[in-house]
N, CA, C and O atoms as a GROMACS GRO file, in nm:
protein
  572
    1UNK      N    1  15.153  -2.088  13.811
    1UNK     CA    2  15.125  -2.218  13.755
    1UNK      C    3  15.228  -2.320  13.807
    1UNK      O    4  15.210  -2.440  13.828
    2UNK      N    5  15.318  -2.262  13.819
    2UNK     CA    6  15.485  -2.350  13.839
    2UNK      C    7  15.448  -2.386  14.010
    2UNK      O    8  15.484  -2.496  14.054
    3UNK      N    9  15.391  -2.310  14.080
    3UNK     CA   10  15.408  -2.339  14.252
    3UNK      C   11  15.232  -2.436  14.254
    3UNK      O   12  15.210  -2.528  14.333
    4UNK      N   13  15.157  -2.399  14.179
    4UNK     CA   14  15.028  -2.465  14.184
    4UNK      C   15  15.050  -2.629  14.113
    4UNK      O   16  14.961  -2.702  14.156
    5UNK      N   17  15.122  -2.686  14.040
    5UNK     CA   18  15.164  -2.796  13.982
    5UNK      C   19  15.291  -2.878  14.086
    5UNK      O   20  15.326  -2.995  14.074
    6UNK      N   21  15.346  -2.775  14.190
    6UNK     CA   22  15.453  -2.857  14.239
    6UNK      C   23  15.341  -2.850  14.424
    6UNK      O   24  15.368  -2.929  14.515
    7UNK      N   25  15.278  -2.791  14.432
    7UNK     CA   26  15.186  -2.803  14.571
    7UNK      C   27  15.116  -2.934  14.534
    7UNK      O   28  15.140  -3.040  14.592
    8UNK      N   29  14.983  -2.915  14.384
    8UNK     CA   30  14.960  -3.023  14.395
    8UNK      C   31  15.054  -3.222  14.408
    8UNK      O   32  15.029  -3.326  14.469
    9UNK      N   33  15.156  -3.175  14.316
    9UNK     CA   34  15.296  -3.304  14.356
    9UNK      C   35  15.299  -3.334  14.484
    9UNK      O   36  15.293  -3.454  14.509
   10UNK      N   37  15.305  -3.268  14.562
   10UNK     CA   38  15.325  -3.270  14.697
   10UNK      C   39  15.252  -3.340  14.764
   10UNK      O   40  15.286  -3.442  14.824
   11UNK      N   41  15.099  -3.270  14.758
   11UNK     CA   42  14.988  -3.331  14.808
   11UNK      C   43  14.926  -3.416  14.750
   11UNK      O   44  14.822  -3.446  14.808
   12UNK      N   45  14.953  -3.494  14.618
   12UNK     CA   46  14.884  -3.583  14.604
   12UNK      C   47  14.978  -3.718  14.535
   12UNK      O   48  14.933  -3.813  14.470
   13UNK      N   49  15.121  -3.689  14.574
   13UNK     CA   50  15.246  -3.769  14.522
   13UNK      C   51  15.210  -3.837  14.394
   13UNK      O   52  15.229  -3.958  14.384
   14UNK      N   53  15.159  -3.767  14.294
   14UNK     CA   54  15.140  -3.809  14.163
   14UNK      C   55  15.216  -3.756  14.076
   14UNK      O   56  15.288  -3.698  14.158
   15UNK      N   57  15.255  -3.731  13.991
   15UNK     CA   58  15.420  -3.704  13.896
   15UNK      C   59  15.374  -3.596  13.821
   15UNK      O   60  15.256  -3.585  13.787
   16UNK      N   61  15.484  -3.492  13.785
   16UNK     CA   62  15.451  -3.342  13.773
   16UNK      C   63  15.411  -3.418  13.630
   16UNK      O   64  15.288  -3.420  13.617
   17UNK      N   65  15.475  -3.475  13.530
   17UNK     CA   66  15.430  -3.512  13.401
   17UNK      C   67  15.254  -3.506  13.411
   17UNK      O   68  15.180  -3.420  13.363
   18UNK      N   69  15.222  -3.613  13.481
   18UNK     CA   70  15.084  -3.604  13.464
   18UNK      C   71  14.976  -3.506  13.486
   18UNK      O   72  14.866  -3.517  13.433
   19UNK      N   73  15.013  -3.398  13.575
   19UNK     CA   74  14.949  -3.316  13.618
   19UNK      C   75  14.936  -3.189  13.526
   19UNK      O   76  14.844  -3.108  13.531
   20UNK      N   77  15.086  -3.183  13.407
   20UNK     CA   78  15.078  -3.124  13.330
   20UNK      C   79  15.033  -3.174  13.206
   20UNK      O   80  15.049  -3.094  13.113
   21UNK      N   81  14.991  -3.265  13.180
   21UNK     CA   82  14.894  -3.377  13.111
   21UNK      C   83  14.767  -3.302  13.135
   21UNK      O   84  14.701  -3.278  13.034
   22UNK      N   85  14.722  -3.261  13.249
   22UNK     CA   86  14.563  -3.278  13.274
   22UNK      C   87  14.558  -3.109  13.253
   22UNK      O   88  14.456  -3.040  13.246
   23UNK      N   89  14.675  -3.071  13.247
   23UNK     CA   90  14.629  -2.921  13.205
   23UNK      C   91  14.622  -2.840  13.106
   23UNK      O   92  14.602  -2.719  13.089
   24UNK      N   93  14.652  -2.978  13.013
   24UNK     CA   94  14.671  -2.919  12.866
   24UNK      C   95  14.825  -2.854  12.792
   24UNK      O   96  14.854  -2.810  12.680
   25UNK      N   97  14.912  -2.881  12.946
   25UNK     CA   98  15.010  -2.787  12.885
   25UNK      C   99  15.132  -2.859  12.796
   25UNK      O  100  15.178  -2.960  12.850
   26UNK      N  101  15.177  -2.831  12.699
   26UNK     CA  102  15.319  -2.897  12.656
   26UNK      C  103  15.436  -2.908  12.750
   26UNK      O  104  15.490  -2.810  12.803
   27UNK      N  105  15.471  -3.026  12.767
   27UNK     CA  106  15.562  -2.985  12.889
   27UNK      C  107  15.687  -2.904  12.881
   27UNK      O  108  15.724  -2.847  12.984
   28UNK      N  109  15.778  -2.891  12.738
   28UNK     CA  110  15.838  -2.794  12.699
   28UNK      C  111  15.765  -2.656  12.813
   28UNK      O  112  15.829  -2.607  12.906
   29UNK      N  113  15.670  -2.628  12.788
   29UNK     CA  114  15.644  -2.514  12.794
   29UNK      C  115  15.623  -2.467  12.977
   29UNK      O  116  15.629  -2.362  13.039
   30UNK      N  117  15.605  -2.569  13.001
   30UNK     CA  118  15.585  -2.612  13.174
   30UNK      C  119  15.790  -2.580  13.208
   30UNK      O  120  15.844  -2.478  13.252
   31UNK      N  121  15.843  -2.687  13.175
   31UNK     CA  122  15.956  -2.710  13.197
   31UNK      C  123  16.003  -2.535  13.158
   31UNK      O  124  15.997  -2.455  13.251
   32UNK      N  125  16.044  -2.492  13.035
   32UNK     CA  126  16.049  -2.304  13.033
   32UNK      C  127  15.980  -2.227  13.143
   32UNK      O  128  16.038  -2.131  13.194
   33UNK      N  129  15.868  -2.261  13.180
   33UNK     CA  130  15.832  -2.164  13.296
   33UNK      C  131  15.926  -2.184  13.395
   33UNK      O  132  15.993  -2.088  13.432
   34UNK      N  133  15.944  -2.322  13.457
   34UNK     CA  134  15.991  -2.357  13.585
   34UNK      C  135  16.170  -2.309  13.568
   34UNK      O  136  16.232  -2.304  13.675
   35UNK      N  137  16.237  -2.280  13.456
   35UNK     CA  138  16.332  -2.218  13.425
   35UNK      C  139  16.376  -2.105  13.456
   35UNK      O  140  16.480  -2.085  13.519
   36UNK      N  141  16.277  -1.994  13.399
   36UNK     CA  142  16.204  -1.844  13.418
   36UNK      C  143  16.170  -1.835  13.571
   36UNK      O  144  16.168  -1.721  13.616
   37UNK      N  145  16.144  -1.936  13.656
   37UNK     CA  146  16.080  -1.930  13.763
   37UNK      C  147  16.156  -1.805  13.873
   37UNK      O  148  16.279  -1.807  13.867
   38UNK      N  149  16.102  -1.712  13.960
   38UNK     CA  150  16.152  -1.608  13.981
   38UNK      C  151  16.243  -1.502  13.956
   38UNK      O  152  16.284  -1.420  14.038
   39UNK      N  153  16.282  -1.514  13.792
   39UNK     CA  154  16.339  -1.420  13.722
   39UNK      C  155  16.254  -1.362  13.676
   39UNK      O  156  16.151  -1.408  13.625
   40UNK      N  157  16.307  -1.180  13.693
   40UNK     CA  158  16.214  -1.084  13.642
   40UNK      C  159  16.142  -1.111  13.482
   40UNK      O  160  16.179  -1.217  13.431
   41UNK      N  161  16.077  -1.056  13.427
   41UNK     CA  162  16.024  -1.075  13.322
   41UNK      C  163  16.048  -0.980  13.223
   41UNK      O  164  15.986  -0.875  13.207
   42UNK      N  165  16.186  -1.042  13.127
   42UNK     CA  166  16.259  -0.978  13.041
   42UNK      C  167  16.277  -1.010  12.902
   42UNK      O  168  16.370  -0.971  12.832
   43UNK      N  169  16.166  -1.098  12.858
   43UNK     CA  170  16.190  -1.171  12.748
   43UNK      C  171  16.199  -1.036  12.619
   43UNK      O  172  16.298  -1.023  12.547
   44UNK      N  173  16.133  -0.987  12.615
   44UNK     CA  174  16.164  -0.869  12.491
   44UNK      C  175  16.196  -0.736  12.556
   44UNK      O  176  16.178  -0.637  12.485
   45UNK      N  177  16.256  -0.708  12.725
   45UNK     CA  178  16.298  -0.588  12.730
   45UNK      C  179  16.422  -0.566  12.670
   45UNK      O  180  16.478  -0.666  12.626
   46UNK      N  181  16.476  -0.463  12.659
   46UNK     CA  182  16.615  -0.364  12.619
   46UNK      C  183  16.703  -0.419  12.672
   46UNK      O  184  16.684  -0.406  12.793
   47UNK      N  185  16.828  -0.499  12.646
   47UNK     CA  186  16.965  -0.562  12.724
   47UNK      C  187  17.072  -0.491  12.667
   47UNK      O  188  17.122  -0.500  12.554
   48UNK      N  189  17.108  -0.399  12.788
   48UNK     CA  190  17.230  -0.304  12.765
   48UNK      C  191  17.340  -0.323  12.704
   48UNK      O  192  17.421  -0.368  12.785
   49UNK      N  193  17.405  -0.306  12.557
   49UNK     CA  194  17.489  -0.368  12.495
   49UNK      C  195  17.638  -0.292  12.503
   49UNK      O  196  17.652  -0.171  12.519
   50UNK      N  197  17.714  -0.360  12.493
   50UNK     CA  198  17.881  -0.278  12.538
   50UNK      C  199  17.883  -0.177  12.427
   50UNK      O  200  17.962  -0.085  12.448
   51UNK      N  201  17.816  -0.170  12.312
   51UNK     CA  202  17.846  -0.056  12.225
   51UNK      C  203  17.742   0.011  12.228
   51UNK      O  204  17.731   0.044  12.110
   52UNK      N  205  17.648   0.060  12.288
   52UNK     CA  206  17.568   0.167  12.282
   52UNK      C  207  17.655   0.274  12.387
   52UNK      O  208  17.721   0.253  12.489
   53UNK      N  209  17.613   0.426  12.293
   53UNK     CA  210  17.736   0.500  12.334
   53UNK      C  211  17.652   0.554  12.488
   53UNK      O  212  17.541   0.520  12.532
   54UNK      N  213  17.732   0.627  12.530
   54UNK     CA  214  17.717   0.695  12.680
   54UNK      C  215  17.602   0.792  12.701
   54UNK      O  216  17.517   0.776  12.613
   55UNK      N  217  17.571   0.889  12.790
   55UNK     CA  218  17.560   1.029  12.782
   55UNK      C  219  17.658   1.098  12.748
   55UNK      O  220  17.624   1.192  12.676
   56UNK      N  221  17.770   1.093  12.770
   56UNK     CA  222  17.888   1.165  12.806
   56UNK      C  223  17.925   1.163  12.672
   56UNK      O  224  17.932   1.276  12.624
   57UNK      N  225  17.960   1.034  12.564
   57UNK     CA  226  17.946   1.071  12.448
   57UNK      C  227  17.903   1.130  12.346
   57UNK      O  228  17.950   1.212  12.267
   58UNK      N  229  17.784   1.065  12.360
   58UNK     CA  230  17.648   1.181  12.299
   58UNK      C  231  17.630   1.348  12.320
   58UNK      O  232  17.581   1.430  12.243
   59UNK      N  233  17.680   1.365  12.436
   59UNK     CA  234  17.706   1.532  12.460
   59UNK      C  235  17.841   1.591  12.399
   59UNK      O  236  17.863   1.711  12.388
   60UNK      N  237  17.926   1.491  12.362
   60UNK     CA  238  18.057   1.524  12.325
   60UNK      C  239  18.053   1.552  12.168
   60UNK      O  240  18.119   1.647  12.124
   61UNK      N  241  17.977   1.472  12.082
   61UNK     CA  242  17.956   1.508  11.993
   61UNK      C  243  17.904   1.547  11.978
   61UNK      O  244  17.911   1.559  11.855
   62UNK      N  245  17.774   1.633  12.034
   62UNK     CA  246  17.704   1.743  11.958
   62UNK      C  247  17.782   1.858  12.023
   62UNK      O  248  17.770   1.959  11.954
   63UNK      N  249  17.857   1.876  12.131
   63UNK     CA  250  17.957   2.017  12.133
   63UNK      C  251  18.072   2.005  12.032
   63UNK      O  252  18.155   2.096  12.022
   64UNK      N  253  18.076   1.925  11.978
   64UNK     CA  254  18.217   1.909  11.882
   64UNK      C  255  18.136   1.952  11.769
   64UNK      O  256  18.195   1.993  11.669
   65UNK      N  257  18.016   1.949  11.772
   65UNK     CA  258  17.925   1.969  11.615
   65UNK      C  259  17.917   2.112  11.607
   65UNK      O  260  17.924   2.193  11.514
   66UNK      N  261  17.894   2.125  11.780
   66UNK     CA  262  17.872   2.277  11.740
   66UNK      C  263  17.964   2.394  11.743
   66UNK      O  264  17.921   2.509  11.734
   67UNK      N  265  18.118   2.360  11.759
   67UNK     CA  266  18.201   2.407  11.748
   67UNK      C  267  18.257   2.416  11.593
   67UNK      O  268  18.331   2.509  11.560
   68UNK      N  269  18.218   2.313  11.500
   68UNK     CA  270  18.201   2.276  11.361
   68UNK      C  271  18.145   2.246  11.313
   68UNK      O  272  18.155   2.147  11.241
   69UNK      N  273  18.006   2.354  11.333
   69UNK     CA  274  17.873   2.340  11.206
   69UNK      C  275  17.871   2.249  11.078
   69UNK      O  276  17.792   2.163  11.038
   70UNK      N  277  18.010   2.313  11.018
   70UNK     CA  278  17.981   2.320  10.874
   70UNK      C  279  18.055   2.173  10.780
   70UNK      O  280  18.060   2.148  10.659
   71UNK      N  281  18.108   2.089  10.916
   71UNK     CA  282  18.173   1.986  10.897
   71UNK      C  283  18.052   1.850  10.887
   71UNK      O  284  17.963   1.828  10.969
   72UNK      N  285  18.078   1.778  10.772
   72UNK     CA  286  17.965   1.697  10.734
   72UNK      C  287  17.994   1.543  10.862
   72UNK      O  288  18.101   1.514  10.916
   73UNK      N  289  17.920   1.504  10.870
   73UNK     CA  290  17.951   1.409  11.005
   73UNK      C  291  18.057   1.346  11.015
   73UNK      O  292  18.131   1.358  11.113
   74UNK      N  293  18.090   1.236  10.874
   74UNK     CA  294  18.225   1.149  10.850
   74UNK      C  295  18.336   1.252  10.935
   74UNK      O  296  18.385   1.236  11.046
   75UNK      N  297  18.350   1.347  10.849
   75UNK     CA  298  18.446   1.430  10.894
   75UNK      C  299  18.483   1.480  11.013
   75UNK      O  300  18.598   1.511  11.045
   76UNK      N  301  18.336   1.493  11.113
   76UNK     CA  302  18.336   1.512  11.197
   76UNK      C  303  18.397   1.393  11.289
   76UNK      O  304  18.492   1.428  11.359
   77UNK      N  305  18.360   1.267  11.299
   77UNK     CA  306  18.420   1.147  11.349
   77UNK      C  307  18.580   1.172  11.347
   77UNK      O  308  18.655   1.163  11.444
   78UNK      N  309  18.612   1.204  11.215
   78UNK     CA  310  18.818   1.174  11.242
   78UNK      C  311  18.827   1.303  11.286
   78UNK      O  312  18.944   1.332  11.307
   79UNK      N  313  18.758   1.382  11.305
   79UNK     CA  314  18.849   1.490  11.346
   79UNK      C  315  18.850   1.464  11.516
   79UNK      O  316  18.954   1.473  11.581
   80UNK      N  317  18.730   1.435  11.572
   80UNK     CA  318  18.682   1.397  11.685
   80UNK      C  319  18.861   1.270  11.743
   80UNK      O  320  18.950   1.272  11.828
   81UNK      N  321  18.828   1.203  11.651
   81UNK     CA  322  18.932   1.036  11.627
   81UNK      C  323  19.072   1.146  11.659
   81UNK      O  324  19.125   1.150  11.770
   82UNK      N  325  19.116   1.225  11.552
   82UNK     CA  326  19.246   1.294  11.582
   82UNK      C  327  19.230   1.372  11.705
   82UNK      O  328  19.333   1.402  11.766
   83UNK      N  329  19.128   1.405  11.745
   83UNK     CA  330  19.176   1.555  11.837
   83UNK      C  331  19.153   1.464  12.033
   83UNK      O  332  19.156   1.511  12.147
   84UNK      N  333  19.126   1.288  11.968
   84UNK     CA  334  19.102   1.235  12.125
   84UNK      C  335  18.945   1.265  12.218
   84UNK      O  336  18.913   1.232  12.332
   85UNK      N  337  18.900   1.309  12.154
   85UNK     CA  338  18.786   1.338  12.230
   85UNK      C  339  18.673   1.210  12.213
   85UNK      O  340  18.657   1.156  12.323
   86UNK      N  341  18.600   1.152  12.119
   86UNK     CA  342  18.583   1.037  12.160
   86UNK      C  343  18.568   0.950  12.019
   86UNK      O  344  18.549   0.998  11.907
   87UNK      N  345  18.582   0.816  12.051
   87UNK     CA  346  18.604   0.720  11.937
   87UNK      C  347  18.480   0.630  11.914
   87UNK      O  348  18.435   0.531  11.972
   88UNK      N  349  18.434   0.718  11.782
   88UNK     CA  350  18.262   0.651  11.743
   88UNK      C  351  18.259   0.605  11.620
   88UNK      O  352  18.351   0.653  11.554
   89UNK      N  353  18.192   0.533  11.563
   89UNK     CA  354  18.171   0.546  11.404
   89UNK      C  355  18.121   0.644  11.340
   89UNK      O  356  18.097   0.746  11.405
   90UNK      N  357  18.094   0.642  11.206
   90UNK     CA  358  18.032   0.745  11.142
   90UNK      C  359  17.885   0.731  11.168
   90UNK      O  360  17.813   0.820  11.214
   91UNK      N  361  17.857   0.641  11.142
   91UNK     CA  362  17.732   0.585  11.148
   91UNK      C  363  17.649   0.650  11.296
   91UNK      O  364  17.555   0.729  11.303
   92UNK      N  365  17.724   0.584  11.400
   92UNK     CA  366  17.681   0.696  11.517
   92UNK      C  367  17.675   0.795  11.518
   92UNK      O  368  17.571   0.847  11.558
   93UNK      N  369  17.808   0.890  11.463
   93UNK     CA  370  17.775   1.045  11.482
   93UNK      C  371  17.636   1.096  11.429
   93UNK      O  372  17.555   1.170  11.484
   94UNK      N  373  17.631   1.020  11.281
   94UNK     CA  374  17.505   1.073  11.240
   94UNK      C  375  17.356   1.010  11.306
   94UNK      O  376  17.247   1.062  11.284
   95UNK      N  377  17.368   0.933  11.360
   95UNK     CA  378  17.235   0.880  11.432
   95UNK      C  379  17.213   1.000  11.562
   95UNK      O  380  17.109   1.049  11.605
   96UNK      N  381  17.341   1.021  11.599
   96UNK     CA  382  17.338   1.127  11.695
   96UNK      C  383  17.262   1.210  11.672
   96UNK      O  384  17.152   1.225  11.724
   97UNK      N  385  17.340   1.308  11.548
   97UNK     CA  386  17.292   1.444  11.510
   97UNK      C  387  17.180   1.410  11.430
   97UNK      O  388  17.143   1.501  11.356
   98UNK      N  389  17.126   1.318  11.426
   98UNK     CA  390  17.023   1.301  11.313
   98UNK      C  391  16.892   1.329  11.487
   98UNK      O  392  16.799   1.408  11.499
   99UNK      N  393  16.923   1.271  11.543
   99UNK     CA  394  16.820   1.216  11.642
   99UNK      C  395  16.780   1.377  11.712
   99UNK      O  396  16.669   1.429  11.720
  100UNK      N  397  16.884   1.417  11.746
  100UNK     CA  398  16.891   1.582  11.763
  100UNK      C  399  16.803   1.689  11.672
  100UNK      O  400  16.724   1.782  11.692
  101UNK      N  401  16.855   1.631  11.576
  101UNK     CA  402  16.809   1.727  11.457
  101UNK      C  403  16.630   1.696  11.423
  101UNK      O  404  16.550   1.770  11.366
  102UNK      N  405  16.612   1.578  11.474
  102UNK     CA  406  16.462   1.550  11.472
  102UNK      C  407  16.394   1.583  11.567
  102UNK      O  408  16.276   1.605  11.536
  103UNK      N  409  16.426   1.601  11.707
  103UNK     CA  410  16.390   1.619  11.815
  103UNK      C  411  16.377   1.826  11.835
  103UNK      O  412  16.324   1.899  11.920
  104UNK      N  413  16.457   1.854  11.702
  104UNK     CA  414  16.460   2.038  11.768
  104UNK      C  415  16.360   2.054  11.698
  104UNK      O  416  16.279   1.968  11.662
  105UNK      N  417  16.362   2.206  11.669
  105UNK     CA  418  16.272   2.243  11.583
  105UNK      C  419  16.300   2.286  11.464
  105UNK      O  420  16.418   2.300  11.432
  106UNK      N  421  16.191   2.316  11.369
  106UNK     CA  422  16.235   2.331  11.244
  106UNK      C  423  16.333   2.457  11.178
  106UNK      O  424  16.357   2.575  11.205
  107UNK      N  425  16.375   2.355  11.070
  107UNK     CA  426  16.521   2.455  11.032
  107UNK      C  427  16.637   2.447  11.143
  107UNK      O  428  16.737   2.507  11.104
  108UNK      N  429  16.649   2.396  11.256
  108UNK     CA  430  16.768   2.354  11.295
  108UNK      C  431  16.838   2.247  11.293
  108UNK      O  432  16.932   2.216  11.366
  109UNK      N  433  16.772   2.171  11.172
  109UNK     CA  434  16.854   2.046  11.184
  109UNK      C  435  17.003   2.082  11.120
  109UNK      O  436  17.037   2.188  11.067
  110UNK      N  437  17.077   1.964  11.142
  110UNK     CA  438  17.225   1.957  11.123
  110UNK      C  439  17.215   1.934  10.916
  110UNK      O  440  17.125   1.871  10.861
  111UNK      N  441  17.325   1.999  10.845
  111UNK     CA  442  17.398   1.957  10.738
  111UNK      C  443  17.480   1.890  10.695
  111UNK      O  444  17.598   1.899  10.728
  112UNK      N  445  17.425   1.789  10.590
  112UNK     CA  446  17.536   1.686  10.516
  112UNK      C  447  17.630   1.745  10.471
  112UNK      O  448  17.612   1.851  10.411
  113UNK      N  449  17.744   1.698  10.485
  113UNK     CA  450  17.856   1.767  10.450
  113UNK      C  451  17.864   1.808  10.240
  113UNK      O  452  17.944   1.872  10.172
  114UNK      N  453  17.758   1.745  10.212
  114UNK     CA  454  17.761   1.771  10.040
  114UNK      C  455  17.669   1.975  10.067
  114UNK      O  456  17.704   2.084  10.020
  115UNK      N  457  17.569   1.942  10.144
  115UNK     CA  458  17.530   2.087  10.167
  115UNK      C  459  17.607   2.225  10.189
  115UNK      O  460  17.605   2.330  10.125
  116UNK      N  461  17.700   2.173  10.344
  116UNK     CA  462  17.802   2.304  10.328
  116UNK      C  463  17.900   2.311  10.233
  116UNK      O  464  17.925   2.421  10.182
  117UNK      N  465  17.967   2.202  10.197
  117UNK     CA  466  18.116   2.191  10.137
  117UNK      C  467  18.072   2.151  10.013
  117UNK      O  468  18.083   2.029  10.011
  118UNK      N  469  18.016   2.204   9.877
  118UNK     CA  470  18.007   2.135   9.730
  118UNK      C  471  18.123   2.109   9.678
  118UNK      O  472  18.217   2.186   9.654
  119UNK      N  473  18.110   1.994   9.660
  119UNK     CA  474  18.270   1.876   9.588
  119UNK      C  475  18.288   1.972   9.447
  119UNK      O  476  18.404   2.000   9.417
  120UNK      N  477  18.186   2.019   9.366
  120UNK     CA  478  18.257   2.071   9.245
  120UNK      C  479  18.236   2.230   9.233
  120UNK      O  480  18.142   2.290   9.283
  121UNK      N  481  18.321   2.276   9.172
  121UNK     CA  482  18.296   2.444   9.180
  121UNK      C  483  18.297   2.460   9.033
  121UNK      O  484  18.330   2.382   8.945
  122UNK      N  485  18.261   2.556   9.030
  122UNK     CA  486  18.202   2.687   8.886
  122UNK      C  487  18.092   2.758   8.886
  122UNK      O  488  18.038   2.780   8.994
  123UNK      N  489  18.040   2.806   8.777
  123UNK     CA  490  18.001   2.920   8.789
  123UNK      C  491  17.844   2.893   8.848
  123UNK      O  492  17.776   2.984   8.895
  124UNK      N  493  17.810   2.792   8.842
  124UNK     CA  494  17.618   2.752   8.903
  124UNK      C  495  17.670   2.778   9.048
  124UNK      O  496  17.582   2.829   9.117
  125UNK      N  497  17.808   2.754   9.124
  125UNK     CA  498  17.837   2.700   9.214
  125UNK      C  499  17.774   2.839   9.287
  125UNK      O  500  17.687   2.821   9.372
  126UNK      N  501  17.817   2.984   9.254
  126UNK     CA  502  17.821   3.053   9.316
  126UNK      C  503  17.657   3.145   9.323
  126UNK      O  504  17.643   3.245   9.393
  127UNK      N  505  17.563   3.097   9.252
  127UNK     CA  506  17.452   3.104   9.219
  127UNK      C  507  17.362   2.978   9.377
  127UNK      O  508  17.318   3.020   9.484
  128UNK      N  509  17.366   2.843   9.330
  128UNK     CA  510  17.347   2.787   9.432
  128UNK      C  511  17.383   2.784   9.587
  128UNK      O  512  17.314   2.767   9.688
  129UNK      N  513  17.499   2.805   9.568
  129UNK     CA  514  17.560   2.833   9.715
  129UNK      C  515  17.493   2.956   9.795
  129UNK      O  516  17.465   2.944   9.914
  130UNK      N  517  17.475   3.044   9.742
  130UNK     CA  518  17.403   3.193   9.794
  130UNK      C  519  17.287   3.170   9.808
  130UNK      O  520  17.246   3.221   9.912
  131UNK      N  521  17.161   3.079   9.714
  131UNK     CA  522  17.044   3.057   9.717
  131UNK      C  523  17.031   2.966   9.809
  131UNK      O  524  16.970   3.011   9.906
  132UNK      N  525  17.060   2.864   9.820
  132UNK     CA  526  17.031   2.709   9.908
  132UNK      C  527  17.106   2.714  10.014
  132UNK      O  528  17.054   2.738  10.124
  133UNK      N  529  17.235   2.695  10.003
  133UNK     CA  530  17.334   2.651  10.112
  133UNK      C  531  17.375   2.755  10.232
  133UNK      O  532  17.384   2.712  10.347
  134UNK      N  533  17.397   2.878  10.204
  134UNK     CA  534  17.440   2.936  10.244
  134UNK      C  535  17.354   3.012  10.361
  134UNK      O  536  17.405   3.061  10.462
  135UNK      N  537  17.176   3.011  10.320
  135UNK     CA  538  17.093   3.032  10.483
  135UNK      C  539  17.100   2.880  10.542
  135UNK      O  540  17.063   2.888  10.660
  136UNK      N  541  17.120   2.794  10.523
  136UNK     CA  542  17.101   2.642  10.598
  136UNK      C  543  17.197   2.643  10.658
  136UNK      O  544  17.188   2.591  10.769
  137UNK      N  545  17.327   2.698  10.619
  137UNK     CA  546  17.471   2.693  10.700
  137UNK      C  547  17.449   2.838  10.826
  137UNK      O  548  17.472   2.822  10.946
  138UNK      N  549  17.409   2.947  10.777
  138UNK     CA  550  17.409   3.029  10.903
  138UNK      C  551  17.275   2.995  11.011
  138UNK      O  552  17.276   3.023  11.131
  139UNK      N  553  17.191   2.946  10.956
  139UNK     CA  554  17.067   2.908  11.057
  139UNK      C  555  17.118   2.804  11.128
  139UNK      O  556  17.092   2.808  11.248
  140UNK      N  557  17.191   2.702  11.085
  140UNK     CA  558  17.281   2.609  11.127
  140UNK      C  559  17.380   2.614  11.307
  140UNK      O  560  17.376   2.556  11.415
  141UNK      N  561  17.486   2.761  11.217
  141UNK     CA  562  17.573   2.822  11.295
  141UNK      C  563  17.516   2.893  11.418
  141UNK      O  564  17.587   2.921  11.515
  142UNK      N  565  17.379   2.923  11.411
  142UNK     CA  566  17.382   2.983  11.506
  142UNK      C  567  17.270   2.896  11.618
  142UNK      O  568  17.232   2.969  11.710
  143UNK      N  569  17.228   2.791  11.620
  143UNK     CA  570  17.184   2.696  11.699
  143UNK      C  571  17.336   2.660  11.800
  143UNK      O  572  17.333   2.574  11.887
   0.00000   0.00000   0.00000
């Protein structure tokens, strides 16, 4: 549209305004094309942002996961944070292992750290833990 509006200019030395007059178009919208004009066409693709993590990351934390099953993600992050291996949020780790854990198959997804590690103990504890937790943690361990 942009090379067909500036050929006709050419050839008939009449003013791009008017020509985009006769075509119905807003010239806003004329003027945005001729902007856009031989740039690829990216208006809603994906623009690579400085914090989306790596490959190299993403593989780092799921071998760090799987060296420590039973560690609930947070936890997993500082230990990751202390031991230097790589510096993510929490929020990532678990998008990680979440994304993983959706993508395998069933019964291998990853455990919230309330699953392996229960914050309170007594006597249900050792009843539940044997019933629930305790096949989710070895089906876990051995992925």
């Amino acid at each position: 549209m942009v090379d067909w509006v500036r050929r006709g200019q050419q050839k008939t030395e009449l003013s791009t305004h008017r020509f985009i007059g006769w075509l119905g178009l807003p010239t806003s919208k004329f003027y945005d094309w001729q902007a856009r004009y031989g740039k690829a066409n990216e208006h809603n693709g994906w623009i690579p942002r400085d914090f989306w993590l790596e490959a190299w990351e993403k593989r780092a934390i799921l071998d760090f996961h799987r060296r420590y099953p039973l560690e609930g993600y947070r936890h997993l992050t500082f230990m990751m944070l202390d031991a230097d291996i790589v510096a993510v949020s929490p929020a990532s780790v678990w998008r990680v292992l979440h994304a993983r854990s959706s993508s395998a198959s069933k019964g291998s997804a990853f455990a919230p750290a309330c699953l392996c590690r229960p914050r309170m103990r007594g006597a249900w504890w050792v009843a539940t833990w044997s019933t629930t937790t305790r096949s989710a943690c070895t089906a876990l361990s051995a992925t």
